[in-house]
C-alpha positions as CSV (number, residue, x, y, z in Angstrom):
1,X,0.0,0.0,0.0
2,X,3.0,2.6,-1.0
3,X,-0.2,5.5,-1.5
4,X,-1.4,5.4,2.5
5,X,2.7,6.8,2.7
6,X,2.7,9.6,0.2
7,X,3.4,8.5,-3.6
8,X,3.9,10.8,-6.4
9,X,1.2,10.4,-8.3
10,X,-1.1,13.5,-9.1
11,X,-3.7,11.4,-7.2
12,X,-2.2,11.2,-4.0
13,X,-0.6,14.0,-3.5
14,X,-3.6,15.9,-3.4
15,X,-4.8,17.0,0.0
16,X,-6.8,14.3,2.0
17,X,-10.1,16.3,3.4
18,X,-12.0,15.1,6.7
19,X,-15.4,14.0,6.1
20,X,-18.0,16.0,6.2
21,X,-15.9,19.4,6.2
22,X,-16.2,21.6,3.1
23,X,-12.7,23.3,2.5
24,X,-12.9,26.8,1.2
25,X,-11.1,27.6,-2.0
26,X,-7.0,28.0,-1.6
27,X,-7.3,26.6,1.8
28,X,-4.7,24.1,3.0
29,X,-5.6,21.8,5.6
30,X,-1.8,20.8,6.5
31,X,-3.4,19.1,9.7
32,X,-4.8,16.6,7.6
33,X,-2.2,15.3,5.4
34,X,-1.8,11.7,6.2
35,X,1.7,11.7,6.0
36,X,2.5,13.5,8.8
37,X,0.3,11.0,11.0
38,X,3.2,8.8,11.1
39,X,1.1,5.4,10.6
40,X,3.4,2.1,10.2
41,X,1.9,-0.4,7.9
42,X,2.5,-4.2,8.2
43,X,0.9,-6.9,5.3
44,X,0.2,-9.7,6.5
45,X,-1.0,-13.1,4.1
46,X,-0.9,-16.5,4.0
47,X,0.7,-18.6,1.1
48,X,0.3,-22.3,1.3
49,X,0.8,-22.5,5.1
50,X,3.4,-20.0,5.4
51,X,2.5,-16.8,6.9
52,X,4.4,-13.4,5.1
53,X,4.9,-10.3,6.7
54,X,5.8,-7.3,5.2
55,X,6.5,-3.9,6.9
56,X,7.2,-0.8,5.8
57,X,9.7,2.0,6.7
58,X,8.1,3.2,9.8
59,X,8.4,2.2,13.2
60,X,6.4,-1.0,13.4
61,X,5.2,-2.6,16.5
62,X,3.5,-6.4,16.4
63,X,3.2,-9.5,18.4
64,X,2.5,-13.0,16.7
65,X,0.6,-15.4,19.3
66,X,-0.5,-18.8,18.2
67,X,-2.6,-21.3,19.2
68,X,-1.0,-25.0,18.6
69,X,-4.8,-26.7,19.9
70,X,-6.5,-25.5,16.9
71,X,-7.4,-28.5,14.6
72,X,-5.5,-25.9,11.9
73,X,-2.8,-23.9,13.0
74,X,-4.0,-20.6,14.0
75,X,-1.5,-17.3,14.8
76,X,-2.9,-13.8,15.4
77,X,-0.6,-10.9,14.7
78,X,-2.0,-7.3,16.5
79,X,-0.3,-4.2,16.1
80,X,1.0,-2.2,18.5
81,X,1.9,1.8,19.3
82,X,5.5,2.6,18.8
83,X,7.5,4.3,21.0
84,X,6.4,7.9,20.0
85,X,2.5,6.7,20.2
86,X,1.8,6.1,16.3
87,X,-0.1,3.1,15.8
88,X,0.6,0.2,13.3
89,X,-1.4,-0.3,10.9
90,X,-2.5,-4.3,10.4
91,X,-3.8,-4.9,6.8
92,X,-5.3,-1.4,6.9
93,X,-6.5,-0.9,10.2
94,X,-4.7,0.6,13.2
95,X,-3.5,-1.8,15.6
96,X,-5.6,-4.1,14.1
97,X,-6.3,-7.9,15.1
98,X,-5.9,-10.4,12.6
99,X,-5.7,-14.3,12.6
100,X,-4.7,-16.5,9.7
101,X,-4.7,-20.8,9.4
102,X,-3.4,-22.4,8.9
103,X,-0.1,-21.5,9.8
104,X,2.1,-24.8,9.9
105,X,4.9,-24.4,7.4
106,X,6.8,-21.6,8.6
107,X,6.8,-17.7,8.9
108,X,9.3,-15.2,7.1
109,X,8.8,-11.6,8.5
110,X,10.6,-8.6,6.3
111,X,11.0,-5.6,8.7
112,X,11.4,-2.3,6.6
113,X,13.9,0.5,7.6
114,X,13.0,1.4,11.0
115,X,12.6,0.9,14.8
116,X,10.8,-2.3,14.7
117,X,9.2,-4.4,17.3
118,X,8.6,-7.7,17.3
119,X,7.1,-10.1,19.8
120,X,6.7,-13.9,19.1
121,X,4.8,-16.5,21.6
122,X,3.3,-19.9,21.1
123,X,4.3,-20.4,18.0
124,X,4.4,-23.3,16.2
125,X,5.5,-24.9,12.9
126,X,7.3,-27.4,10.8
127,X,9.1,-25.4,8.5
128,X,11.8,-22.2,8.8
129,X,11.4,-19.2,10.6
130,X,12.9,-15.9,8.9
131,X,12.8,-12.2,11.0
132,X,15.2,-10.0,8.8
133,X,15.4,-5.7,9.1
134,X,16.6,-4.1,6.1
135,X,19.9,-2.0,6.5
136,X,18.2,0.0,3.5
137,X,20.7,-1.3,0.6
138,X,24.1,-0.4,2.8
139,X,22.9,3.2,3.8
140,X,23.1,2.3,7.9
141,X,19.6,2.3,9.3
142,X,20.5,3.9,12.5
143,X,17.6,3.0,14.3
144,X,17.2,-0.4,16.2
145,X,14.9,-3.3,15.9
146,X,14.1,-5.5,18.9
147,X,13.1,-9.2,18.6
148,X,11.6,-11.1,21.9
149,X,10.7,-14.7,21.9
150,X,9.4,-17.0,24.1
151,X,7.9,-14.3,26.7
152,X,5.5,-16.8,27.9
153,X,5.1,-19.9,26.2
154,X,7.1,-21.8,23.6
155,X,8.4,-20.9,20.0
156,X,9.0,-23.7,18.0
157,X,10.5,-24.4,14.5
158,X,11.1,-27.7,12.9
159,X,14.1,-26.3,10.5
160,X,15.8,-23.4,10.6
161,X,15.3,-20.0,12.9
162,X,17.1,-17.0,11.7
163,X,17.3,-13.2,12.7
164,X,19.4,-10.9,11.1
165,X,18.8,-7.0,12.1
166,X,20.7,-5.4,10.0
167,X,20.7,-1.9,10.9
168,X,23.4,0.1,13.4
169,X,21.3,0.7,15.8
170,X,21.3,-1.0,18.9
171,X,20.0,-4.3,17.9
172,X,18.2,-6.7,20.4
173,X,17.3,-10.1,20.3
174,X,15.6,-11.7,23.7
175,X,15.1,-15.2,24.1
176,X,15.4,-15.8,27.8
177,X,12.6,-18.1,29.4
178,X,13.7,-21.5,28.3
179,X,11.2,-21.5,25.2
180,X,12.8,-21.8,22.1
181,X,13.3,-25.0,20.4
182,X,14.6,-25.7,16.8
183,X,15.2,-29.2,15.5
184,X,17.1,-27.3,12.5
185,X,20.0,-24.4,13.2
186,X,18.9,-21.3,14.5
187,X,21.3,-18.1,13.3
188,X,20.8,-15.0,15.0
189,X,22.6,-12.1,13.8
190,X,23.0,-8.2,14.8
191,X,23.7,-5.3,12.7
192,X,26.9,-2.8,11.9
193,X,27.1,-1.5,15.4
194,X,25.6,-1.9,19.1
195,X,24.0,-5.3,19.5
196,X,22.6,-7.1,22.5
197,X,22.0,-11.0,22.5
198,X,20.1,-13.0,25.4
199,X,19.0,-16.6,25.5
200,X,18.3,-18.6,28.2
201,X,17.3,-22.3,27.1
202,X,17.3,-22.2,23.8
203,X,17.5,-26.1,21.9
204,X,18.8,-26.4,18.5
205,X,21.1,-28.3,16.0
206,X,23.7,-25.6,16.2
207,X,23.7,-22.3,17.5
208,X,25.2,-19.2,15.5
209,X,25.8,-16.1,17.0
210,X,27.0,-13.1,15.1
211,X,27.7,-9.6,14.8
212,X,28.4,-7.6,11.8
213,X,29.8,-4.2,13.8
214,X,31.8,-2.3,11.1
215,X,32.3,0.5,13.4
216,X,34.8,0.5,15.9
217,X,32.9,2.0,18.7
218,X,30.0,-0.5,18.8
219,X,29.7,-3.1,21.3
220,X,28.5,-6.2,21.4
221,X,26.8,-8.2,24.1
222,X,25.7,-11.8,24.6
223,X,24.7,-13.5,27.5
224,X,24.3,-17.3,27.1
225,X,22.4,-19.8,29.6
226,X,21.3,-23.3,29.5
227,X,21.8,-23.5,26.0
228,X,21.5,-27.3,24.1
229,X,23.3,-27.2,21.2
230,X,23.3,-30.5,20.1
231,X,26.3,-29.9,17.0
232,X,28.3,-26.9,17.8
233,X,28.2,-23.2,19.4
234,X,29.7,-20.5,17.5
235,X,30.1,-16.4,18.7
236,X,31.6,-14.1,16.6
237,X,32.4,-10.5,16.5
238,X,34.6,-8.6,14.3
239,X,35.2,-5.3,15.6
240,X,35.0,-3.1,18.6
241,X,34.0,-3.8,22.5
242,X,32.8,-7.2,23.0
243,X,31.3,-9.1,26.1
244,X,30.7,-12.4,25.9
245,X,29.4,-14.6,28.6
246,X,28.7,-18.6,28.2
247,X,27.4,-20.3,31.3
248,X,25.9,-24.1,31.7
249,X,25.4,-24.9,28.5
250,X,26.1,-27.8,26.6
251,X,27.5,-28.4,23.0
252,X,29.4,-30.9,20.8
253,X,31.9,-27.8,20.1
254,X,32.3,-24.2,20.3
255,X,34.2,-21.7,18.2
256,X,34.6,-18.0,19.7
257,X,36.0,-15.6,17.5
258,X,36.3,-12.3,18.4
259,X,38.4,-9.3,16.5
260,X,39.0,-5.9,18.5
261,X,40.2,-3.0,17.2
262,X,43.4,-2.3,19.4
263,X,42.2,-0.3,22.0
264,X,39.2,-1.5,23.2
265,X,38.8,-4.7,25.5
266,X,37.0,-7.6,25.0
267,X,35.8,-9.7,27.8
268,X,34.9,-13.5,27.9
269,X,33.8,-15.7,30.5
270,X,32.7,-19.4,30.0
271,X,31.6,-21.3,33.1
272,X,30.3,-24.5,33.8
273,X,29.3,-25.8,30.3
274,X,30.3,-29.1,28.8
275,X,32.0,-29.3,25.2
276,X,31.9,-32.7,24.2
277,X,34.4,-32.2,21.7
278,X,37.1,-29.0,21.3
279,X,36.3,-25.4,22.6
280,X,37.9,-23.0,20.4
281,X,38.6,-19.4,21.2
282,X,40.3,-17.2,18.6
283,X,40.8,-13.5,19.7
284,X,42.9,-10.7,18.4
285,X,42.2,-8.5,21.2
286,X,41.2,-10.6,24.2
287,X,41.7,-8.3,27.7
288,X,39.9,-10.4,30.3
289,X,39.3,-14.4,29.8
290,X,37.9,-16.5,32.3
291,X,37.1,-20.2,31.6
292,X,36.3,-22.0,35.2
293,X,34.4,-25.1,36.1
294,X,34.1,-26.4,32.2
295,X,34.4,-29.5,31.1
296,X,35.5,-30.0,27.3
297,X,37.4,-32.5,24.7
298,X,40.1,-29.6,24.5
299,X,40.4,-26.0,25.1
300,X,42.4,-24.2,22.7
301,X,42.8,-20.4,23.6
302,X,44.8,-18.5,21.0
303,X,45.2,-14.6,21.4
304,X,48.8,-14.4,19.7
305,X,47.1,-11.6,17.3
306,X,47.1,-9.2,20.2
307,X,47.9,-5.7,19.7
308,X,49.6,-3.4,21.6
309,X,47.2,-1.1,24.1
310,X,47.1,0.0,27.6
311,X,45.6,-2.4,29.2
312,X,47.5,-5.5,30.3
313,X,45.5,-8.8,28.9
314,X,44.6,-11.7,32.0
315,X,43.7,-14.9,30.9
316,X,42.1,-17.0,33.7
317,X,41.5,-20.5,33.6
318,X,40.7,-22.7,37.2
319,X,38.5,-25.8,37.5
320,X,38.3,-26.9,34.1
321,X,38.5,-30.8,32.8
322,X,39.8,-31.6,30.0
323,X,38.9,-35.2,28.6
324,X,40.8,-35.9,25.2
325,X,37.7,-36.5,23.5
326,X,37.2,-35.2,19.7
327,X,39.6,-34.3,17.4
328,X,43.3,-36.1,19.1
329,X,45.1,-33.0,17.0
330,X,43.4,-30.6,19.6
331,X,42.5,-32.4,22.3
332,X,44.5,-30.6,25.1
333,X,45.0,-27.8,27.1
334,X,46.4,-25.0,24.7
335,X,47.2,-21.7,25.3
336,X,49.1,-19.2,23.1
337,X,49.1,-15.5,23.9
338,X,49.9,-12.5,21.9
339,X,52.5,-9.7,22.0
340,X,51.3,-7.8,24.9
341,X,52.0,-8.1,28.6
342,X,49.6,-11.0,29.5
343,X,48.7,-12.6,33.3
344,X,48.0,-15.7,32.8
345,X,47.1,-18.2,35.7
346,X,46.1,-21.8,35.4
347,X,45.0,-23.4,38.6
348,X,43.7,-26.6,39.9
349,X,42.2,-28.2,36.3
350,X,42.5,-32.0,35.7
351,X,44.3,-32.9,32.3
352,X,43.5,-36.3,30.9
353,X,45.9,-35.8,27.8
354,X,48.7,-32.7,27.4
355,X,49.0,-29.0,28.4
356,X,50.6,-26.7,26.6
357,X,51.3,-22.5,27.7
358,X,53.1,-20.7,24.5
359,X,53.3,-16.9,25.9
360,X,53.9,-14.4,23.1
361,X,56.7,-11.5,23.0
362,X,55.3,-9.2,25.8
363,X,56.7,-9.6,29.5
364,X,54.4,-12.3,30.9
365,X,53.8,-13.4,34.3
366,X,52.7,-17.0,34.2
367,X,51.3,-18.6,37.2
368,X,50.4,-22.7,36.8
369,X,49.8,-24.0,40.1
370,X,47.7,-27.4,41.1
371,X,47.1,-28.8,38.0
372,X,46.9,-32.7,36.7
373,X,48.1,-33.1,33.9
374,X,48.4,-36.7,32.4
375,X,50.2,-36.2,29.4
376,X,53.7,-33.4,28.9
377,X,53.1,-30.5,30.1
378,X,55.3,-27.5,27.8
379,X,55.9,-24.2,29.2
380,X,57.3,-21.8,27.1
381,X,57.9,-18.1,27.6
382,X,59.5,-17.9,24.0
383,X,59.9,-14.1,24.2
384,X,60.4,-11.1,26.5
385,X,60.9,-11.2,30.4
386,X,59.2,-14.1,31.8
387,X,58.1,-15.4,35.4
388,X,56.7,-18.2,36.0
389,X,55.0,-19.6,39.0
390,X,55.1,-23.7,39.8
391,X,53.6,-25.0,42.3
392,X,51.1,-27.7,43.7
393,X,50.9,-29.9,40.7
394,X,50.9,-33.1,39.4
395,X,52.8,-33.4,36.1
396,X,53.8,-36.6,34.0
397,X,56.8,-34.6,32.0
398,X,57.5,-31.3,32.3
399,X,59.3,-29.2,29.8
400,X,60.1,-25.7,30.3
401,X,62.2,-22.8,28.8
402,X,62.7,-19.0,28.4
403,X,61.4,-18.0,32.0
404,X,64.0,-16.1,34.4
């Protein structure tokens, strides 16, 4: 419906008259020019079973609620005020109520260039789910769109759930009462700069986490609970301040890759979640690392692309098991730090295969004390002023060089 949003046409750009009022020659009734009542439009249809939402540029506020018991498939999408009062628009009608069935093969849900929210709640069906917000062709939408799943009862998908907000505003996507399940991969992704992830809960095949900051002063959040990720658990980041947080969770494998910018810090922390296979972090600027209580095939911590900045990187790891299983190549204790003046202390984890600390060209103070470690253990300061700090452990062969 481009016309109900001003179109060129001779038609529409005529000036819209209230009924019943006569308008006296010349007179312009600015007041009344729909335009400037701000409405946000969302199209809804059905096409097969798939439910397709469309949205224009405004600020569009919805919520999709099913109902499962139906003998077909029933969801009801309502629209909502926005955040400066301006109602969306629902097939036509402001804040309207519509429901459509059946709705069992999936829903795909195009958000225009805006600040769009979107609410989904016992939902269910057997095919994809698709939530995208335009970054209008590269141009930076710098408003935000927030996605919330789950509030209250379960959001299910039998394939594939994806999310990619797109524009560099501060990007939000909640998931965080244990009620999102997807037998397929679920990909949730956040725009050029600020984004926030929270999920608490959430099944799946494999988990993806991602942001697409381009701009060195974004940050990035994600906050991580309870998640089952039955193949692997991947976060990435490319660029500015990152906090990531990953906490009793489960997965075959996780890959962390983060990429500062230099100067600002990124923080991890990973706690009492179970890798069956390797846990992976790559990290070119990694500031504050703390791994405790995990238990994982191998743990392979690489930061040696650190660049130089003021802060002094500490890499904590306490508590952790590591069991050998997965790939043999990796299945160890591995550390390798970058150029920077790094603390790193490894206490009291239990090794079932090798250990290995390679500390990068900085002045490092190493402190590895109550350990077990079955297999050799290699220390190795390679670079730089070194101390290092042995005690309380329980090593098969220890090999150690370039620490004073």
């Amino acid at each position: 419906m481009p016309w109900l949003f001003g179109s060129k046409s001779n038609r529409n750009s005529r000036q819209i008259r209230t009924v019943g009022s006569r308008i006296p020659r010349g007179y312009r009734l600015r007041g009344e020019v729909l335009e400037s009542r701000q409405l946000r439009a969302v199209v809804a249809a059905v096409s097969g079973t798939t439910l397709n939402i469309n949205c224009d540029d405004g600020n569009d506020n919805f919520a999709l609620i099913g109902d499962p018991t139906t003998a077909t498939i029933t969801i009801t999408i309502t629209g909502k005020n926005d955040s400066q009062g301006n109602p969306t628009l629902v097939n036509g009608t402001p804040n309207g109520t519509l429901s459509f069935s059946p709705v069992s093969a999936g829903i795909n849900i195009q958000l225009g260039f805006g600040e769009n929210t979107v609410t989904l709640d016992n939902v269910y069906v057997a095919g994809d789910i698709t939530i995208v917000a335009s970054d209008d062709n590269g141009l930076h939408n710098p408003l935000a769109s927030t996605v919330t799943l789950g509030g209250t009862k379960p959001v299910y998908t039998g394939g594939r759930f994806d999310i990619a907000l797109q524009g560099s505003g501060a990007n939000v996507i909640h998931a965080d009462n244990s009620n999102v399940l997807a037998i397929g991969d679920v990909d949730w992704q956040t725009g050029s700069s600020n984004g926030y992830v929270t999920a608490t809960g959430v099944q799946t095949q494999s988990l993806f986490i991602l942001s697409n900051q381009s701009l060195p002063s974004g940050v990035f959040s994600t906050s991580l609970n309870s998640i089952y990720a039955r193949n692997s658990l991947y976060v990435q980041s490319p660029l500015g301040t990152n906090n990531i947080a990953v906490q009793n969770s489960y997965s075959a494998g996780a890959n962390i890759y983060l990429v500062g910018d230099g100067v600002r810090q990124n923080t991890l922390y990973l706690s009492q979640d179970t890798f069956t296979s390797v846990l992976t972090v790559n990290c070119s600027n990694l500031n504050f690392t703390t791994l405790s209580q995990n238990s994982a095939g191998g743990i392979f911590v690489n930061t040696q692309f650190q660049t130089t900045n003021s802060i002094n990187p500490n890499l904590d790891l306490f508590n952790n098991h590591v069991t050998g299983s997965g790939d043999p190549s990796l299945s160890a204790l591995s550390l390798v730090t970058g150029n920077t003046q790094d603390n790193v202390f490894v206490a009291s984890n239990l090794i079932d295969t090798k250990a290995s600390v390679l500390l990068g060209s900085g002045d490092d103070d190493l402190n590895f004390s109550s350990n077990t470690v079955k297999g050799v253990t290699t220390l190795d300061g390679q670079a730089g002023t070194n101390q290092l700090t042995l005690a309380n452990n329980s090593l098969s062969t220890l090999n150690k060089s370039n620490f004073s």
